[in-house]
C-alpha positions, 0 to 999 in steps of 0.5 A, spaced: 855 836 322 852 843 320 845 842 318 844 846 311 840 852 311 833 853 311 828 857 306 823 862 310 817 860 306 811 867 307 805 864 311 800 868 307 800 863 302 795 859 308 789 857 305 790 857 298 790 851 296 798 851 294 803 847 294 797 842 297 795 845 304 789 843 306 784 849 305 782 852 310 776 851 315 771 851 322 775 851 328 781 856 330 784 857 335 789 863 337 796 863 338 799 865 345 806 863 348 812 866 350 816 863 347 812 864 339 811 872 341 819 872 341 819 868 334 816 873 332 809 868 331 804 873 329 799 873 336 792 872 333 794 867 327 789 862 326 790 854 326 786 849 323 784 844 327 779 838 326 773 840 331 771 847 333 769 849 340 774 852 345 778 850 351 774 848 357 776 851 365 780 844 366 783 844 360 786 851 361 789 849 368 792 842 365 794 847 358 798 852 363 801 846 367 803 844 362 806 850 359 810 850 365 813 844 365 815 845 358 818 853 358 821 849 364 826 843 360 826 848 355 830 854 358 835 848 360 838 847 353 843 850 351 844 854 345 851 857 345 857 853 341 853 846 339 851 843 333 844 845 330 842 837 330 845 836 337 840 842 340 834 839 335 834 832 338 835 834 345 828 838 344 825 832 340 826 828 346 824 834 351 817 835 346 815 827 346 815 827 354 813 833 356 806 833 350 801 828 353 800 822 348 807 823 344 809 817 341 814 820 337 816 827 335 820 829 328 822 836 326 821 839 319 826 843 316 826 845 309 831 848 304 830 851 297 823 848 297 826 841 299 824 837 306 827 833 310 827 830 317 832 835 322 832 830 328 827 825 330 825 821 337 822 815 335 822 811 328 814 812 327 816 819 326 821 818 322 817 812 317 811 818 317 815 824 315 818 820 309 813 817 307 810 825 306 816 827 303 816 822 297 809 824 296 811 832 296 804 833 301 802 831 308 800 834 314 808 836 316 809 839 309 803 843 308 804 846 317 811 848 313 810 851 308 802 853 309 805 855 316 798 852 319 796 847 324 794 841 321 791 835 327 789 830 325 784 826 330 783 819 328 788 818 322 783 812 319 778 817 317 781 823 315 780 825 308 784 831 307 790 827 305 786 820 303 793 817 299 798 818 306 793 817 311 791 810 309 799 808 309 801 812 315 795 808 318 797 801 315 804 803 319 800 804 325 800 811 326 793 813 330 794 820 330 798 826 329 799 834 330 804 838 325 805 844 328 809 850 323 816 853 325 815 861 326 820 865 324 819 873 322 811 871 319 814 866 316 815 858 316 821 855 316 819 847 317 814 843 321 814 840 329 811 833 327 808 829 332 805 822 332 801 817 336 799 810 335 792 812 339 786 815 335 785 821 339 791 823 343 791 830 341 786 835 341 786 844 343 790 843 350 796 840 346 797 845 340 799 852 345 804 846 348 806 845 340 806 852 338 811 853 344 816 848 342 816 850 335 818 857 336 823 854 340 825 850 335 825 857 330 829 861 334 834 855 335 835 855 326 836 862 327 841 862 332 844 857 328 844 860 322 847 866 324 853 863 328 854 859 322 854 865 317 859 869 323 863 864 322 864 864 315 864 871 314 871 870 320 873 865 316 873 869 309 876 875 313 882 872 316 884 868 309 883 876 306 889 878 311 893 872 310 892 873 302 894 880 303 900 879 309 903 874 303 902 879 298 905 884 302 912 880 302 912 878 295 912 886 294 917 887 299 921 881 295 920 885 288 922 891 291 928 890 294 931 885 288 929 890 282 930 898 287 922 897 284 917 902 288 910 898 291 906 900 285 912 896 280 912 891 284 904 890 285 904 890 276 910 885 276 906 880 281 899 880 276 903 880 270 906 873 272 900 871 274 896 873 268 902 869 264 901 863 268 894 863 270 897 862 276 892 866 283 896 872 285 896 870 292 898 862 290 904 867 286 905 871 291 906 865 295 911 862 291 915 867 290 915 868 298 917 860 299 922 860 293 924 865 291 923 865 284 918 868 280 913 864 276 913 865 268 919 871 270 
Protein backbone atom coordinates (compact mmCIF):
# COMPACT_ATOMS: atom_id res chain seq x y z
CA UNK A 1 0.00 0.00 0.00
CA UNK A 2 1.58 3.48 -0.79
CA UNK A 3 -0.05 6.25 1.12
CA UNK A 4 -0.92 9.42 -1.28
CA UNK A 5 1.15 12.23 -1.03
CA UNK A 6 0.75 14.90 1.48
CA UNK A 7 0.23 18.81 0.95
CA UNK A 8 2.95 21.29 2.85
CA UNK A 9 0.64 23.63 4.43
CA UNK A 10 2.79 27.17 5.74
CA UNK A 11 2.78 27.53 9.48
CA UNK A 12 2.22 31.25 9.04
CA UNK A 13 -1.29 30.99 8.69
CA UNK A 14 -1.13 29.97 12.84
CA UNK A 15 -2.99 32.29 15.01
CA UNK A 16 -5.13 33.64 12.23
CA UNK A 17 -8.16 32.17 13.14
CA UNK A 18 -8.28 30.31 9.34
CA UNK A 19 -9.30 27.07 8.76
CA UNK A 20 -10.76 27.07 12.44
CA UNK A 21 -7.32 27.17 14.46
CA UNK A 22 -7.87 28.15 17.66
CA UNK A 23 -6.27 31.65 18.15
CA UNK A 24 -3.48 32.17 19.66
CA UNK A 25 -2.90 32.69 23.62
CA UNK A 26 -0.78 32.70 26.99
CA UNK A 27 1.61 30.02 27.66
CA UNK A 28 4.53 28.93 25.19
CA UNK A 29 6.92 27.05 24.78
CA UNK A 30 9.81 26.72 22.66
CA UNK A 31 10.73 24.06 20.42
CA UNK A 32 13.95 22.00 21.15
CA UNK A 33 14.87 18.18 19.84
CA UNK A 34 17.30 16.67 17.39
CA UNK A 35 15.25 15.17 15.50
CA UNK A 36 13.01 18.52 14.62
CA UNK A 37 16.13 20.67 13.92
CA UNK A 38 16.76 17.76 11.24
CA UNK A 39 13.20 18.61 10.15
CA UNK A 40 13.59 21.55 9.52
CA UNK A 41 11.17 22.80 12.97
CA UNK A 42 12.05 26.30 13.36
CA UNK A 43 14.01 26.57 16.63
CA UNK A 44 12.25 29.06 18.76
CA UNK A 45 8.60 28.32 17.33
CA UNK A 46 5.58 28.92 19.79
CA UNK A 47 3.26 26.16 20.98
CA UNK A 48 -0.33 26.80 22.47
CA UNK A 49 -0.58 24.98 25.57
CA UNK A 50 -3.32 25.40 27.75
CA UNK A 51 -1.71 26.73 31.08
CA UNK A 52 1.73 29.03 31.39
CA UNK A 53 4.68 28.66 33.22
CA UNK A 54 7.62 26.61 32.48
CA UNK A 55 9.29 23.30 33.39
CA UNK A 56 10.64 22.63 36.64
CA UNK A 57 14.11 20.98 37.65
CA UNK A 58 12.21 17.61 38.02
CA UNK A 59 10.51 17.91 34.78
CA UNK A 60 13.30 18.75 33.03
CA UNK A 61 15.61 15.26 34.14
CA UNK A 62 12.22 13.25 33.42
CA UNK A 63 11.74 15.13 30.05
CA UNK A 64 15.64 14.28 29.08
CA UNK A 65 15.28 10.68 30.20
CA UNK A 66 12.59 10.57 28.22
CA UNK A 67 13.89 12.15 25.18
CA UNK A 68 16.61 9.43 25.76
CA UNK A 69 14.60 6.68 25.99
CA UNK A 70 12.40 7.71 22.80
CA UNK A 71 15.80 8.85 20.16
CA UNK A 72 16.75 5.42 21.46
CA UNK A 73 13.40 3.24 19.97
CA UNK A 74 13.35 5.70 17.31
CA UNK A 75 16.79 5.23 15.99
CA UNK A 76 15.65 1.63 15.44
CA UNK A 77 13.21 1.94 12.84
CA UNK A 78 13.82 1.22 9.74
CA UNK A 79 13.39 3.66 6.74
CA UNK A 80 15.01 1.82 3.86
CA UNK A 81 12.97 -0.15 1.27
CA UNK A 82 9.44 -0.28 3.65
CA UNK A 83 5.85 1.01 3.11
CA UNK A 84 5.29 4.48 4.41
CA UNK A 85 2.21 2.88 6.59
CA UNK A 86 4.47 0.00 7.85
CA UNK A 87 7.08 2.53 9.07
CA UNK A 88 4.19 4.86 10.43
CA UNK A 89 2.47 2.23 12.71
CA UNK A 90 5.60 0.84 14.38
CA UNK A 91 6.24 4.63 15.21
CA UNK A 92 2.41 5.00 16.59
CA UNK A 93 3.40 2.02 18.83
CA UNK A 94 6.89 3.37 19.90
CA UNK A 95 4.93 6.99 20.77
CA UNK A 96 2.22 5.27 22.95
CA UNK A 97 4.94 3.58 25.35
CA UNK A 98 7.37 5.78 25.32
CA UNK A 99 4.96 9.07 26.27
CA UNK A 100 3.61 9.05 29.75
CA UNK A 101 -0.10 8.83 29.90
CA UNK A 102 -0.64 7.59 26.04
CA UNK A 103 -3.65 5.56 25.67
CA UNK A 104 -3.72 5.69 22.08
CA UNK A 105 -1.68 7.76 19.18
CA UNK A 106 -2.80 8.44 15.67
CA UNK A 107 -0.94 10.30 12.97
CA UNK A 108 -2.44 12.86 10.61
CA UNK A 109 -1.52 13.45 7.21
CA UNK A 110 -3.28 15.57 4.98
CA UNK A 111 -3.52 15.51 1.21
CA UNK A 112 -5.14 18.72 -0.99
CA UNK A 113 -6.69 20.08 1.97
CA UNK A 114 -8.28 16.43 2.87
CA UNK A 115 -7.24 14.64 6.11
CA UNK A 116 -7.18 11.46 6.93
CA UNK A 117 -5.75 9.03 9.76
CA UNK A 118 -2.09 7.31 8.37
CA UNK A 119 -1.73 4.81 11.27
CA UNK A 120 -3.13 4.53 14.48
CA UNK A 121 -2.62 2.64 17.98
CA UNK A 122 -5.55 2.42 19.68
CA UNK A 123 -9.16 2.71 18.52
CA UNK A 124 -10.04 5.90 20.62
CA UNK A 125 -7.79 7.59 18.36
CA UNK A 126 -8.82 6.56 15.76
CA UNK A 127 -12.77 7.06 16.76
CA UNK A 128 -11.52 10.90 18.03
CA UNK A 129 -9.71 11.71 14.50
CA UNK A 130 -12.76 11.00 12.47
CA UNK A 131 -14.89 12.49 14.48
CA UNK A 132 -12.82 15.80 13.79
CA UNK A 133 -12.64 15.00 10.09
CA UNK A 134 -16.42 15.15 9.65
CA UNK A 135 -16.61 18.32 11.27
CA UNK A 136 -13.70 19.76 8.96
CA UNK A 137 -11.99 21.17 12.76
CA UNK A 138 -10.72 19.79 16.11
CA UNK A 139 -7.33 19.92 17.65
CA UNK A 140 -5.58 17.50 15.21
CA UNK A 141 -6.82 19.42 12.09
CA UNK A 142 -5.89 22.77 13.45
CA UNK A 143 -1.90 21.46 14.81
CA UNK A 144 -1.80 20.15 10.83
CA UNK A 145 -2.78 22.96 9.34
CA UNK A 146 -2.14 25.83 11.75
CA UNK A 147 1.31 23.83 12.72
CA UNK A 148 0.67 24.35 16.54
CA UNK A 149 0.46 22.51 19.45
CA UNK A 150 -3.02 22.23 21.01
CA UNK A 151 -3.19 20.40 24.53
CA UNK A 152 -6.14 19.88 25.80
CA UNK A 153 -6.00 19.33 29.60
CA UNK A 154 -9.42 18.12 30.61
CA UNK A 155 -11.49 17.28 27.47
CA UNK A 156 -15.11 18.17 29.89
CA UNK A 157 -14.07 21.78 30.12
CA UNK A 158 -12.58 22.80 26.98
CA UNK A 159 -14.08 25.44 25.14
CA UNK A 160 -12.09 25.88 22.14
CA UNK A 161 -13.81 23.15 20.14
CA UNK A 162 -17.00 23.16 22.36
CA UNK A 163 -19.12 20.66 19.46
CA UNK A 164 -16.10 17.95 19.22
CA UNK A 165 -14.80 18.13 22.81
CA UNK A 166 -18.50 17.12 24.18
CA UNK A 167 -18.68 13.82 21.99
CA UNK A 168 -14.86 13.18 22.24
CA UNK A 169 -15.85 13.19 26.19
CA UNK A 170 -18.87 11.17 25.65
CA UNK A 171 -16.57 8.72 23.75
CA UNK A 172 -14.38 8.47 26.92
CA UNK A 173 -11.72 10.37 25.66
CA UNK A 174 -10.28 12.56 28.90
CA UNK A 175 -7.49 14.44 27.40
CA UNK A 176 -5.32 14.75 24.40
CA UNK A 177 -2.21 16.84 22.79
CA UNK A 178 -1.98 17.19 18.80
CA UNK A 179 1.27 17.86 17.78
CA UNK A 180 1.90 19.43 14.25
CA UNK A 181 4.46 17.56 11.62
CA UNK A 182 7.24 19.73 10.73
CA UNK A 183 8.73 19.67 7.49
CA UNK A 184 10.98 23.00 5.83
CA UNK A 185 8.55 25.53 8.09
CA UNK A 186 5.75 23.77 6.95
CA UNK A 187 3.07 21.29 8.38
CA UNK A 188 2.20 18.34 6.47
CA UNK A 189 -0.26 16.53 9.09
CA UNK A 190 -0.58 16.06 13.12
CA UNK A 191 0.56 13.38 15.78
CA UNK A 192 -2.60 12.89 17.68
CA UNK A 193 -2.28 11.76 21.31
CA UNK A 194 -5.01 10.54 23.47
CA UNK A 195 -5.77 9.73 27.25
CA UNK A 196 -9.05 8.56 28.58
CA UNK A 197 -7.70 10.51 32.08
CA UNK A 198 -8.28 14.26 32.40
CA UNK A 199 -4.76 15.57 32.74
CA UNK A 200 -2.37 13.30 31.63
CA UNK A 201 -0.45 15.36 29.44
CA UNK A 202 1.19 18.50 30.32
CA UNK A 203 4.91 20.54 29.20
CA UNK A 204 7.22 17.68 30.03
CA UNK A 205 5.30 15.73 27.13
CA UNK A 206 5.34 18.17 24.45
CA UNK A 207 9.24 18.24 23.55
CA UNK A 208 8.78 14.26 23.47
CA UNK A 209 5.84 14.83 21.07
CA UNK A 210 7.62 17.38 18.77
CA UNK A 211 10.19 14.71 18.71
CA UNK A 212 8.28 12.21 17.42
CA UNK A 213 6.45 14.36 15.04
CA UNK A 214 9.45 15.42 13.22
CA UNK A 215 10.53 11.91 13.09
CA UNK A 216 7.31 11.29 11.31
CA UNK A 217 8.05 14.46 8.97
CA UNK A 218 11.01 13.24 8.06
CA UNK A 219 9.84 9.58 7.44
CA UNK A 220 6.78 11.14 4.65
CA UNK A 221 9.52 12.82 3.22
CA UNK A 222 11.61 10.00 2.49
CA UNK A 223 8.90 8.27 1.27
CA UNK A 224 7.95 10.65 -1.03
CA UNK A 225 10.77 10.97 -2.56
CA UNK A 226 11.62 7.20 -3.06
CA UNK A 227 8.23 6.88 -4.36
CA UNK A 228 8.70 10.14 -6.88
CA UNK A 229 12.47 8.11 -7.76
CA UNK A 230 10.56 5.20 -8.26
CA UNK A 231 8.25 6.69 -10.62
CA UNK A 232 10.62 8.52 -12.50
CA UNK A 233 12.82 4.99 -13.15
CA UNK A 234 9.85 3.45 -14.09
CA UNK A 235 8.78 6.43 -16.73
CA UNK A 236 12.62 6.32 -18.08
CA UNK A 237 12.86 2.58 -18.42
CA UNK A 238 9.26 2.66 -20.53
CA UNK A 239 10.75 5.73 -22.50
CA UNK A 240 13.65 3.29 -23.68
CA UNK A 241 11.39 0.28 -24.20
CA UNK A 242 9.27 2.49 -26.38
CA UNK A 243 12.25 4.00 -28.31
CA UNK A 244 14.18 0.05 -28.74
CA UNK A 245 10.64 -0.94 -30.24
CA UNK A 246 10.61 1.98 -32.65
CA UNK A 247 13.94 1.57 -33.49
CA UNK A 248 13.20 -2.00 -34.88
CA UNK A 249 10.23 -1.24 -36.66
CA UNK A 250 12.42 1.54 -38.60
CA UNK A 251 14.81 -1.10 -39.18
CA UNK A 252 11.97 -3.21 -40.47
CA UNK A 253 10.66 -0.30 -43.00
CA UNK A 254 14.18 0.32 -44.13
CA UNK A 255 14.98 -2.83 -45.04
CA UNK A 256 11.48 -3.68 -46.72
CA UNK A 257 11.30 -0.25 -49.10
CA UNK A 258 15.52 0.68 -49.28
CA UNK A 259 13.88 3.82 -47.19
CA UNK A 260 16.67 5.94 -45.05
CA UNK A 261 15.71 6.13 -41.04
CA UNK A 262 14.03 9.62 -41.56
CA UNK A 263 11.58 7.81 -44.48
CA UNK A 264 10.92 5.00 -42.31
CA UNK A 265 10.14 7.37 -38.99
CA UNK A 266 7.41 9.34 -41.59
CA UNK A 267 5.96 5.95 -42.60
CA UNK A 268 5.39 5.08 -38.89
CA UNK A 269 3.71 8.34 -37.82
CA UNK A 270 1.67 8.48 -40.96
CA UNK A 271 0.08 5.20 -40.07
CA UNK A 272 -0.38 6.01 -36.60
CA UNK A 273 -2.11 9.04 -37.45
CA UNK A 274 -4.28 7.22 -39.89
CA UNK A 275 -5.11 4.49 -37.43
CA UNK A 276 -5.44 6.71 -34.19
CA UNK A 277 -3.10 4.00 -33.25
CA UNK A 278 0.01 5.28 -30.46
CA UNK A 279 3.34 5.19 -32.68
CA UNK A 280 4.77 2.69 -30.17
CA UNK A 281 1.75 0.35 -30.14
CA UNK A 282 2.19 0.64 -34.07
CA UNK A 283 5.64 0.08 -33.66
CA UNK A 284 4.79 -2.74 -31.75
CA UNK A 285 2.60 -4.37 -34.29
CA UNK A 286 4.53 -4.04 -36.65
CA UNK A 287 7.69 -5.64 -35.02
CA UNK A 288 5.16 -8.67 -33.77
CA UNK A 289 3.37 -9.05 -37.19
CA UNK A 290 4.85 -7.86 -39.64
CA UNK A 291 2.46 -5.91 -40.99
CA UNK A 292 1.88 -2.12 -41.03
CA UNK A 293 -1.42 -1.10 -39.60
CA UNK A 294 -3.43 1.23 -42.07
CA UNK A 295 -0.79 0.51 -44.85
Amino acid sequence: MTLPAVDLIPSDRAGDGSDGAAARGPGRLVVHGGYAAAAGFELGQEAVLSSGGTADGKDQQDMSEGLGRLHAELAGVVLVDRELPDVLTEVVGISRRALPGAEAVSITLIRQEEAFTAAFDGQIAMDADEMQYVRGYGPCLDAGRAGEVFLIADMHTEDRWPDYTRHAAELGVGSSLSVPLPFQGASIGALNIYSTEAGSFGEADVPLGEEVAAFVAIAVANAEATARATTDADNLRRAMVSRAVIEQAKGILMERYKVTAEQAFTLLTHSSQRTNVKLRDVAEQLVSTGALPGA
